[in-house]
C-alpha positions in Angstrom: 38.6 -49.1 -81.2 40.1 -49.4 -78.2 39.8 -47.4 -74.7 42.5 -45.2 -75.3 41.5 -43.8 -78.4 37.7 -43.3 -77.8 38.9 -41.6 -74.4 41.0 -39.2 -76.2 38.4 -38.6 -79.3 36.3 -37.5 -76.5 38.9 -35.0 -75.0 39.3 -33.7 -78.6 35.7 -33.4 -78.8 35.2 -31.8 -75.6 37.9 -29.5 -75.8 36.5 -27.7 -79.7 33.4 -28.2 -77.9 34.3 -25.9 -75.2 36.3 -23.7 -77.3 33.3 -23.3 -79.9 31.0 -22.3 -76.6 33.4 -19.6 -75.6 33.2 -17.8 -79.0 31.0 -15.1 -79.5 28.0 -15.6 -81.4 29.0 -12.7 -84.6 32.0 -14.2 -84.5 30.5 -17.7 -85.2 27.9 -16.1 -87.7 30.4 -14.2 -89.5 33.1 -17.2 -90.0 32.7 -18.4 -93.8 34.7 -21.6 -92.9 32.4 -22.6 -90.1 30.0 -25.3 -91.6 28.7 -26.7 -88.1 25.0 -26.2 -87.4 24.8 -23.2 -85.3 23.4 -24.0 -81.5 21.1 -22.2 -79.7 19.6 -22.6 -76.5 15.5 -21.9 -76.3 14.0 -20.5 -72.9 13.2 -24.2 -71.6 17.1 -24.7 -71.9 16.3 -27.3 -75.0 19.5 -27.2 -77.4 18.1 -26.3 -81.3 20.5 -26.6 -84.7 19.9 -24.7 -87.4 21.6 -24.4 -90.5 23.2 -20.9 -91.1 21.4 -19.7 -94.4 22.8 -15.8 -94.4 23.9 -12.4 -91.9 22.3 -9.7 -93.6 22.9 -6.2 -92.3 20.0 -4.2 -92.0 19.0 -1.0 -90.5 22.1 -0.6 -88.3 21.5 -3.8 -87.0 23.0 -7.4 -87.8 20.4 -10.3 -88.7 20.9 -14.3 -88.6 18.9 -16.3 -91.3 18.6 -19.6 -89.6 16.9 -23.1 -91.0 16.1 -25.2 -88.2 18.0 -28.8 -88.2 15.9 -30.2 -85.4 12.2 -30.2 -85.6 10.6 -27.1 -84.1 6.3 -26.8 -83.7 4.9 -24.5 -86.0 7.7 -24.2 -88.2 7.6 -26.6 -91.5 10.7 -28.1 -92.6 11.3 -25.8 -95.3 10.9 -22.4 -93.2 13.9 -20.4 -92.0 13.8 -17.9 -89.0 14.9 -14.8 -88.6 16.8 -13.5 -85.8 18.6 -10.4 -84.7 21.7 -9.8 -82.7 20.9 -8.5 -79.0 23.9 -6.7 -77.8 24.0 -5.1 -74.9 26.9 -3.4 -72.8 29.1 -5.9 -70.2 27.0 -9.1 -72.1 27.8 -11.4 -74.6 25.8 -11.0 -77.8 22.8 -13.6 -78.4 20.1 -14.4 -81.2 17.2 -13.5 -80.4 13.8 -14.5 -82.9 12.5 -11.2 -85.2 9.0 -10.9 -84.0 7.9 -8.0 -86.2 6.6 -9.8 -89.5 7.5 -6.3 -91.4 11.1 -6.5 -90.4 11.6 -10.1 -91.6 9.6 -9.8 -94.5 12.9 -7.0 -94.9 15.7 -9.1 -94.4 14.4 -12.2 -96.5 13.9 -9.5 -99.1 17.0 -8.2 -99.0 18.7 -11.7 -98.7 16.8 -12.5 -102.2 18.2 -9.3 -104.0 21.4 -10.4 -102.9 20.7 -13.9 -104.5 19.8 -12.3 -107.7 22.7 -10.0 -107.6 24.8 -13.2 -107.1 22.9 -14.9 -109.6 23.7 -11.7 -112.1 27.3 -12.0 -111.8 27.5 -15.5 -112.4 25.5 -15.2 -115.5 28.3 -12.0 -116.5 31.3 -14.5 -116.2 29.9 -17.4 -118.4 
């Protein structure tokens, strides 16, 4: 390939790059097109993917079932993570991990009724 067209692949790229960073984080959770890994940032400014697994609103609040791409410690590779949407006023939204066990526990139970609900439907169509 030559110069010009890996120099303008790379504008391309930087420009969606950009344009993905300027979006709010709901809005990124709650597009159903958007298959890219979701890209957080961790305290130590290390960027993490995850794999978007569900938004499940609970308790007046929104949460983000995540499946780390990249390896984290003490998570195995089949885990997921809850997080919550921190919103406060004059600040862009951000994902922030669920520390209370009882309140994850909540969403993943509520994510699996709506699997089996899913599930139920299919089964009434066949």
């Amino acid at each position: 390939m030559d110069k010009k067209k890996i120099q303008k692949i790379e504008e391309v790229s930087d420009r969606v790059e950009e344009e993905v960073a300027n979006m709010d984080i709901v809005d990124i959770l709650l597009d159903e097109d958007n298959k890219d890994p979701i890209v957080l940032v961790d305290g130590n400014g290390k960027r993490l993917s995850f794999e978007q697994i569900a938004v499940i609103p609970h308790n007046d609040k929104l949460y983000a079932i995540l499946k780390p791409i990249d390896h984290i410690d003490n998570v195995e590779d089949d885990e997921a993570i809850v997080f919550y949407v921190q919103e406060e006023e004059g600040k862009e939204p951000v994902l922030m991990v669920e520390t209370d066990e009882k309140v994850a526990i909540d969403v993943f139970e509520e994510y699996y009724d709506l699997l089996d609900e899913a599930e139920g439907k299919k089964k009434k169509k066949k």
